[in-house]
N, C-alpha and C positions, 0 to 999 in steps of 0.2 A: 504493500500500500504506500504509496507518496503521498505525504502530506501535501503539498503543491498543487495535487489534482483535489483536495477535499474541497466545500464550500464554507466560506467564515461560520455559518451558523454548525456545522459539521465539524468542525473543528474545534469549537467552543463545547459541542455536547462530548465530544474526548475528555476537553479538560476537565470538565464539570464530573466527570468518570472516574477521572483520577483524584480528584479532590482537590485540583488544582484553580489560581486563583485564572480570570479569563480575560485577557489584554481586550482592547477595543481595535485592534488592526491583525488584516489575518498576517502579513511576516512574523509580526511576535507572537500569535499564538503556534504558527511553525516552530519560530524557535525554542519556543516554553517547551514543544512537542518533544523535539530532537535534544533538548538539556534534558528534559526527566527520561527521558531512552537512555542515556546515556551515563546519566547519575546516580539510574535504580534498577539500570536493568544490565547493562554493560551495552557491551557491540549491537549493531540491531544486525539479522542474517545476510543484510544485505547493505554492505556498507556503502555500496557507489549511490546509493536510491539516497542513504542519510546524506550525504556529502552532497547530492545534485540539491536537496531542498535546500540544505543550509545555505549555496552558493546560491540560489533563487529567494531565498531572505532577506542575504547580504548585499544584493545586487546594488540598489540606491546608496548606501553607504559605499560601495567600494565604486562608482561612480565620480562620489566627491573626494575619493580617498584612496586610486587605484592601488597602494600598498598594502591596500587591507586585505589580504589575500586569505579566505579559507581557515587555513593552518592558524596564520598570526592571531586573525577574530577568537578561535577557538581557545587560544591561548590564551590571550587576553579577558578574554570572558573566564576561564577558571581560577587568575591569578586575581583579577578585582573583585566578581563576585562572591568567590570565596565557598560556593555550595550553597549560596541566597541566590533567590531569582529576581527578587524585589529590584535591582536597578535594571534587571532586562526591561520588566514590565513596562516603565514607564518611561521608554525613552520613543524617540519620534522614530527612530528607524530601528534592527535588530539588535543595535548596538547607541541608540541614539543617545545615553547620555555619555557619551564620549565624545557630545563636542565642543564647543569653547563655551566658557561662561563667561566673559570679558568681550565688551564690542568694542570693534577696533576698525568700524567704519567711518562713513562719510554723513552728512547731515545732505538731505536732498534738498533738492530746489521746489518751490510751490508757489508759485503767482497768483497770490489774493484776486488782483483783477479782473483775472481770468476764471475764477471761481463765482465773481459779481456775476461775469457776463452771462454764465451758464443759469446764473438762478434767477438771471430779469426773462432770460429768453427760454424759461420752463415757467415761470409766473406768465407769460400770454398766453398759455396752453389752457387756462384755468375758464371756469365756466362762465359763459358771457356775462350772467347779472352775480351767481351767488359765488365765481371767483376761483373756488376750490375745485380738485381734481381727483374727485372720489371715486375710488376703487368699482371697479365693473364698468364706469361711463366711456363714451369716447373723449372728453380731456383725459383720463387715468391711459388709455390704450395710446393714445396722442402723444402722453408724457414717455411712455415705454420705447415708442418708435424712436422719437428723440432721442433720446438716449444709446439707442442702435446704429442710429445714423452717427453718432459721436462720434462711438466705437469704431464704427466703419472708419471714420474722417483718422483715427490714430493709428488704423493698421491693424486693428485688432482683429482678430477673430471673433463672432458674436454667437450668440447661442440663444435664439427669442424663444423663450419659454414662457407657455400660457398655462393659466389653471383654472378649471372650473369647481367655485368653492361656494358655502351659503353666505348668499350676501343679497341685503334691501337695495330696491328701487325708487329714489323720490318721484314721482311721477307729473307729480305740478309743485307749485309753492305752496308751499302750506297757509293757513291765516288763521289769526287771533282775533277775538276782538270780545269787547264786552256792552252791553246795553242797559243802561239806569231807566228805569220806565217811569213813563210823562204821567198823562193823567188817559185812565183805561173807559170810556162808558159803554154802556150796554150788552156788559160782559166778554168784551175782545179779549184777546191774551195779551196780556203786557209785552209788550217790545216788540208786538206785532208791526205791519205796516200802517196799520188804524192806529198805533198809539202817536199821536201827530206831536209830541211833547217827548218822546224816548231822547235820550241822550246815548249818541256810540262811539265808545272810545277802538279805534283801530290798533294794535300793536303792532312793531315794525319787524318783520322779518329779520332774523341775524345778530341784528343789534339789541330787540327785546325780547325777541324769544326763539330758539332755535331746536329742533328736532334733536332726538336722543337713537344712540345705534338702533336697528330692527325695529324703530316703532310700527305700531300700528297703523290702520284706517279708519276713518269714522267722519261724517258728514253731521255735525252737531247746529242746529238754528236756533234762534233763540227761544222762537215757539215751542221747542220741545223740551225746556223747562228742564234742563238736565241739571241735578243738586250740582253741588258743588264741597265735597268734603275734606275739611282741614284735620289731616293725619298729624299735622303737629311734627314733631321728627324722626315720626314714624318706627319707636322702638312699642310703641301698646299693642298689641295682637287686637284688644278688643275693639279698637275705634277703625281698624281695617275690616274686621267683620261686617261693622256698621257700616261700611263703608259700598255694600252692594249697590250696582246700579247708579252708581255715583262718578262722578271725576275727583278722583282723590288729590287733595293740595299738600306738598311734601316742602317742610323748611327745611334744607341744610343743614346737618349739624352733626354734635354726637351719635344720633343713633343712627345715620344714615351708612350704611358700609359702604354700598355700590349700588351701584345701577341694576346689575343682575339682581341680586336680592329685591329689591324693589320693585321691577317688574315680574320677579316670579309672583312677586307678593299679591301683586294687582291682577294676574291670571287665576290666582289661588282662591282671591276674594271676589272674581267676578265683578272687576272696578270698568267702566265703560273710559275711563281715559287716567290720564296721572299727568301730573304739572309738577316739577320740582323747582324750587325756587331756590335762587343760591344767592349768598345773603353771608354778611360780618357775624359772624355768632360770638365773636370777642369782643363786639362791643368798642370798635374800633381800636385794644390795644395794641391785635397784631392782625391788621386784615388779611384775608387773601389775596394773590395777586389780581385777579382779576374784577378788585374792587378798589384800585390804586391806580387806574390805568387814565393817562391823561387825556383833559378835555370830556371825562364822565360824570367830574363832581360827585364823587364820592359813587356811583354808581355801580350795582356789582353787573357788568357783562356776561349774561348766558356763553358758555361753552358746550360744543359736541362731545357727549363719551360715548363709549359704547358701552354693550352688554357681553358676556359671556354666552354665544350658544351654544357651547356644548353642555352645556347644566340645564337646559329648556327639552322636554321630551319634544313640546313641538311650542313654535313660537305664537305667541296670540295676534292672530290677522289682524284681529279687530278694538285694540287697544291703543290707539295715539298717544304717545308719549314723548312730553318737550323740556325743557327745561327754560326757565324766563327769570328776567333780573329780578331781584330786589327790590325794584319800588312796583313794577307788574306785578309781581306774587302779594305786596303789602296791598294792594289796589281790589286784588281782586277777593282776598278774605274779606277787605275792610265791606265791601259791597257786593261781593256776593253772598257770601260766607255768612255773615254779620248781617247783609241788606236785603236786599230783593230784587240786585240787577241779576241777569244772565249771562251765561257764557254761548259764542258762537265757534266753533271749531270745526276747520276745515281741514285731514289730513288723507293723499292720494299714496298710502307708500306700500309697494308690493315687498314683503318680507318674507316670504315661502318656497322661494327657489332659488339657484343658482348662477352667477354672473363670472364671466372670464376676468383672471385677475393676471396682470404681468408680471412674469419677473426676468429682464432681460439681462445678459452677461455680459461683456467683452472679455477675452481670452489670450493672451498671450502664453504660448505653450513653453515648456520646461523642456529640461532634461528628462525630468522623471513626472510621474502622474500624483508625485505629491501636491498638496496644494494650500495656497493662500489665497485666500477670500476676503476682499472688501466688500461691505454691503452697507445702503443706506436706503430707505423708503422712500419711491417718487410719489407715492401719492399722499393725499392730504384730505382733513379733515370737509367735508361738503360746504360749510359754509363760510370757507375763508380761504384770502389765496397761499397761507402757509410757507411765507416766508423763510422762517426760522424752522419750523416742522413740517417737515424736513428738507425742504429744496435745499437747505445749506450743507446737509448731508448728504446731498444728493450730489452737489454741484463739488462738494470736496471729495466724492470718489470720483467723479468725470475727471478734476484738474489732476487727480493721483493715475488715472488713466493714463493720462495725457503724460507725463511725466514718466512712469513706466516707460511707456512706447520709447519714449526719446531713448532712455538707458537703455533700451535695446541694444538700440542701433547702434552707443559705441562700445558696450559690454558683452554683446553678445546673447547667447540664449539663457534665459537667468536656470536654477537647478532645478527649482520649484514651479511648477504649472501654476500663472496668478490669475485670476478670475475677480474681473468688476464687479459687482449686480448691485440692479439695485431691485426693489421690491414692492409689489403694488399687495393690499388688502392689511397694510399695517395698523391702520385708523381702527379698523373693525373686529380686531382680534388676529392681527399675525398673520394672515391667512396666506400670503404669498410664500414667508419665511419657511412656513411647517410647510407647505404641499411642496417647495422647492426638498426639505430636506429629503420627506417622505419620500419624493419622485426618485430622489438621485442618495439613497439612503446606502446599500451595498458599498458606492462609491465613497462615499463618503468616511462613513467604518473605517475603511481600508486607508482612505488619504489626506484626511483633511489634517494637514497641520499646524493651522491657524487661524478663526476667521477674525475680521477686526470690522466692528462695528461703529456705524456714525450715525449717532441720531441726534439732531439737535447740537452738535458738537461746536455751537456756538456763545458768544459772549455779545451781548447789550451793548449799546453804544455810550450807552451812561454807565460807562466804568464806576463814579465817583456815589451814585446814587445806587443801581444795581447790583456792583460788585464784578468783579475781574477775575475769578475761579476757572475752572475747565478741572473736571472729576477723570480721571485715566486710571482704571481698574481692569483685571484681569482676574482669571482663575485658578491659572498656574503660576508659581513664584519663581519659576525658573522664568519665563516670559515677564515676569515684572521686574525681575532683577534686571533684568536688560534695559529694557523699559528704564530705571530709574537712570541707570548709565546714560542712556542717550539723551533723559534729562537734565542731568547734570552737564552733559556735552554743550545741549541746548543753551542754558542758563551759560555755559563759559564763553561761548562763541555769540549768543545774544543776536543772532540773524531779524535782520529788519525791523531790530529793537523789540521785539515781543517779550521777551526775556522779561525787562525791564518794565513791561506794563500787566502781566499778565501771569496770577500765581496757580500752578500749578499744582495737582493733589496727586497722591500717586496711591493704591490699595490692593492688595490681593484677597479677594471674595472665594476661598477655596471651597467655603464649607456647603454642604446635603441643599437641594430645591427646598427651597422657602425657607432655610434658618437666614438671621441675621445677618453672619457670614459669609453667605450665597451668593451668586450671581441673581438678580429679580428676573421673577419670569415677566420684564415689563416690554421689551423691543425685540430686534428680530436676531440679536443674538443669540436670545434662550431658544430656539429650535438647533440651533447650532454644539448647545453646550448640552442639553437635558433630554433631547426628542432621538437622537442617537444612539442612547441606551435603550438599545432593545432586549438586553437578558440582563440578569442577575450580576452583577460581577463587569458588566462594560464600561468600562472609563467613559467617562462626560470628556463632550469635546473642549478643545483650548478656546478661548476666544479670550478678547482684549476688547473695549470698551470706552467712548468716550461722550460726555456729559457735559455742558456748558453751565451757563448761569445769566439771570438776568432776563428770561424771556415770558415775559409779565402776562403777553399778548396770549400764550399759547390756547391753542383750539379755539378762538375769538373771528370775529371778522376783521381785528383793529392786527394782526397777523402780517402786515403789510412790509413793503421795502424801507419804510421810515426808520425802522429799529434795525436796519441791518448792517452787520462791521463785520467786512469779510476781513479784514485782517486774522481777523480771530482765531480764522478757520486754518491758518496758517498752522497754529499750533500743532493740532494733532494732526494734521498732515505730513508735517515734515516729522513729527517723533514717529509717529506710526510708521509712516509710511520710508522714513531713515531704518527700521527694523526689518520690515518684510524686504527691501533694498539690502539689508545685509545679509537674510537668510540667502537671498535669490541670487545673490553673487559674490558672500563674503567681503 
């Protein structure tokens, strides 16, 4: 039997026979194979078969290391390991932690600029009135193509991959509005078109009140007298009961957790719509950001989130759910709630099927089919052009594209196979990041040696009032030790002054999904790091990570080019992108 011909999952159910622990790439679970053959069993009967897989393990290693012959590997590996397996396990190739732990490269080049240009000229892609470039539409598909064509324009090799995932359709505008009724006679319905005295407050789309992931539909007029009930902060179980047949009013607050919980909550209790209001619950000690935002006057600005569907057996067609500022939400208890106007709700949104979501590549091929991955989300929240989330994550793996390409062409072929992407269905739950992993899952197991993620990897233009941070975290401390090297390089050499304006945090988040410690399952790194383990015993993949500061706007319509400093973007550009330059050509 050759190990070589077995399948990763074939391979791992050996180990798992043996008692042994199960690497996440099939070369090192070969070698794990061919050390316990050899450490518990002696010679195996047919030593050319042990010797061809070992030499089919060692391949990428003696690639960058033609002296690593066979003989010497084996050697080497009994005098460091010592009869532990523990450092095979965990190195990137058969022998992977035998390579430098000191960088002793170059700091790349990254033209801010040129990172502007990409993110004014993927901001026109956005949707004619509501701006943003949400996942399933033709601006999201629009935004992908763009990005291919980049690709193309650096030489790169592209890879358009599409995926059909569960994702809502806005299908018109939605409308708010509410109606104080005049003087009613002869029994008409209040707020009817007889009531010649109603008063109608319209709300503004985007700005006061914005739809929530997967909401619902429902056609609400005033004549049909729909209650209107104040859940308060929606920790009482009993006032949701009460709450049948109603549009449930949700403030902000402690008892709020999420969005999913809320609308499960409102399927559970047969609520006809949900409004959550988002509002200072400190009392303006420490507001949130989106109630600080200039030219609002103290105003808390509606933001898009989503929900979690994979926790929903089936999603409720028929439940609208928005979320509306602060003085909307006080407006409509004071006088609905409290009064005797009505609510008129208008919402057209298909939530029950599936919509193609992009996640396109550019490629530059290696040596070897190992691999580094950039990734950042082209698309955006529906009701804003997403500025900051993400086009500047977007627009900093294009300029590291572009830059790649160049070192090509006087370095040669780099070791490592580097792969662009960027990723559509982020807003909504991830959705491009997991079905890319899912798709190219095998592959991945076997290669991925890095992915580095950019979401938001921005800083505010009001350093002095926002703050001047940028968060660079990782999961492995071998990759962060580096990492902090090239930060320190960074800081010595001070390129284009950033150094000097701009303080940098550096962390390694090794520990289990969801402790403290952890990588967050919040962007499209976590498919990368947690969606890979597919058995018992498989190493989480590497990723690195970077996090800005200062972006007050986010999920807003106020998301705009006003707040934007692509200097910023320089930063994690050149560290990261000075690492994966050092992997790919030393």
């Amino acid at each position: 039997m050759r190990y070589d011909d077995l399948s990763h999952n074939e391979l791992g159910d050996i180990l798992k026979e043996r008692g042994l622990a199960v690497p996440r790439k099939k070369d090192e679970r070969i070698a794990s194979l061919i050390w316990n053959d050899k450490t518990n069993t002696g010679p195996t009967t047919d030593e050319s078969i042990t010797m061809d897989a070992m030499a089919t393990a060692s391949n990428p290693f003696q690639e960058r290391f033609p002296w690593a012959t066979v003989p010497v590997i084996v050697v080497a590996v009994m005098l460091i390991v010592g009869g532990s397996m523990t450092a095979i396990l965990f190195g990137d190739t058969i022998i992977g932690w035998f390579s430098d732990d000191e960088f002793d490269g170059e700091l790349i080049d990254f033209d801010p600029a040129q990172a502007r240009a990409f993110t004014e000229g993927l901001l026109t892609l956005g949707h004619p009135e509501w701006e943003g470039r949400m996942s399933g539409t033709v601006e999201e598909h629009a935004t992908a193509q763009s990005n291919l064509d980049n690709f193309t324009d650096f030489g790169l090799a592209i890879e358009p991959n599409s995926f059909a995932v569960p994702m809502f359709e806005i299908q018109e505008e939605p409308t708010l509005s509410m109606c104080t009724p005049g003087t009613v006679t002869f029994g008409l319905a209040p707020c009817s078109a007889f009531d010649i005295n109603r008063q109608i407050t319209t709300f503004v789309h985007r700005e006061e009140f914005v739809l929530q992931g997967y909401s619902g539909s429902a056609d609400y007029q005033f004549q049909d007298q729909i209650p209107v009930v104040d859940l308060g902060n929606a920790s009482d179980d009993s006032i949701w009961e009460s709450a049948s047949a109603s549009i449930g009013l949700v403030f902000g607050g402690g008892g709020v957790s999420s969005n999913t919980e809320l609308f499960i909550k409102a399927q559970q209790n047969d609520l006809y719509g949900l409004i959550l209001v988002t509002w200072d619950s400190t009392g303006g000690e420490n507001p949130p950001n989106n109630c600080k935002l200039a030219g609002e006057n103290g105003r808390c600005v509606p933001f898009f989130k989503s929900v979690d569907t994979s926790q929903f057996e089936s999603l409720p067609a028929g439940i609208p759910f928005m979320m509306v500022s602060d003085d909307v939400g006080e407006l409509i208890r004071d006088q609905v709630v409290n009064g005797d106007g009505q609510i008129s709700m208008v919402v057209n949104v298909d939530n029950q099927g599936e919509r193609d979501v992009k996640a396109p590549c550019g490629i530059l091929p290696g040596k070897t089919d190992k691999l580094v991955i950039f990734g950042a989300h082209h698309d955006t929240v529906y009701n804003g052009p997403g500025a900051v989330d993400d086009t500047a994550g977007t627009a900093t793996v294009l300029e590291l594209a572009r830059q790649f390409a160049n070192m090509a062409e006087s370095k040669g072929e780099p070791y490592y196979t580097m792969k662009f992407c960027t990723w559509g269905g982020e807003e909504e739950g991830l959705h491009g990041s997991k079905a890319y992993v899912a798709s190219y899952m095998s592959q991945l197991q076997e290669n991925l040696r890095l992915y580095v993620n950019l979401d938001m990897n921005h800083v505010d233009i009001d350093l002095d009032n926002r703050g001047n941070g940028l968060w660079m975290f990782g999961n492995d401390a071998r990759d962060m030790e580096i990492i902090d090297q090239i930060v320190d390089q960074f800081r010595d050499e001070n390129p284009k002054g950033l150094a000097s304006k701009y303080v940098i945090h550096t962390q390694t988040l090794d520990g289990p999904k969801g402790a403290s410690d952890g990588m967050p399952y919040n962007s499209d790194h976590a498919p990368f790091v947690y969606d890979i383990q597919q058995q018992d015993g498989d190493e989480r993949g590497r990723a690195i990570v970077c996090y800005g500061s200062g972006s007050w706007e986010y999920h807003t319509y106020k998301d705009t080019m006003d707040r934007f400093n692509e200097e910023s973007l320089a930063v994690s550009g050149i560290i990261y992108g000075s690492y994966a330059a050092w992997l790919a050509w030393g």
